[in-house]
N, C-alpha and C positions, 0 to 999 in steps of 0.2 A: 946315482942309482934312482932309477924311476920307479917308483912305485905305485901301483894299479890295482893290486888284490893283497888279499893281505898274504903273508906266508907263511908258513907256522915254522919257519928254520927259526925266524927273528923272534922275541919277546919286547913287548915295551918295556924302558929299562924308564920311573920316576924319578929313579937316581940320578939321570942323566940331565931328567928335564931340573932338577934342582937343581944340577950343580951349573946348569948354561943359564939358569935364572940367576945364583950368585952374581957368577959373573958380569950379567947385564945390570944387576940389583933391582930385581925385579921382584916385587911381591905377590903372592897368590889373587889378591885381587884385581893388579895392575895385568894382571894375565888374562883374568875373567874377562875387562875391561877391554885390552887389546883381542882377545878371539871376538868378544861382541862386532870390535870396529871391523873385524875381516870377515864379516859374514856369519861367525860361527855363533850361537848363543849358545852359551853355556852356564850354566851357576857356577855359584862357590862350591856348592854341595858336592857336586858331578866333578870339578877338579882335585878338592879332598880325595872322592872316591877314589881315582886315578892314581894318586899319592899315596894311598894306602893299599893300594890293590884290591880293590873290592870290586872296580869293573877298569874298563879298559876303555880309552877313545875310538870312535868311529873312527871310517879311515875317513872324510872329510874332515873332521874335529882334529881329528893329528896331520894332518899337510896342515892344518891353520896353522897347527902348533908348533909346525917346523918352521913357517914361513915368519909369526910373529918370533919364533926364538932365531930367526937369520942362520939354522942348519939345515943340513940334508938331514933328510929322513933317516940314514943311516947309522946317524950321529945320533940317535936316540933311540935307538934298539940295539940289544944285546943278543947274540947267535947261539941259539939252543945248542944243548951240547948232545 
């Protein structure tokens, strides 16, 4: 799935980026560190946020975050009901 705009069917789902950081064992700051290497700066603060819902990624910031977490896009959004 390509995505170009954002859509308001999908929700970012932090759940998801958690659970694909498990699995890689990837820490919140080993995150910061990899979006830094792909272009994206980001804080700790700004990833927090995200984790708690308090804002949301850019769509530049989340294609980093899929590319540094090795998903599709899709794979990290959840479909409004």
């Amino acid at each position: 799935m390509e995505i170009t705009t954002l859509d308001m069917r999908y929700s970012f789902s932090s759940a998801k980026v958690r659970a694909r950081m498990a699995e890689i064992d990837m820490t919140e700051s080993e995150l910061v560190a990899a979006l830094e290497r792909a272009g994206e700066k980001t804080s700790a603060n700004t990833v927090t946020n995200w984790f708690q819902g308090r804002t949301l990624p850019e769509l530049p910031k989340f294609l980093a975050l899929c590319a540094v977490l090795d998903v599709q896009p899709s794979e990290l959004l959840d479909a409004e009901e």
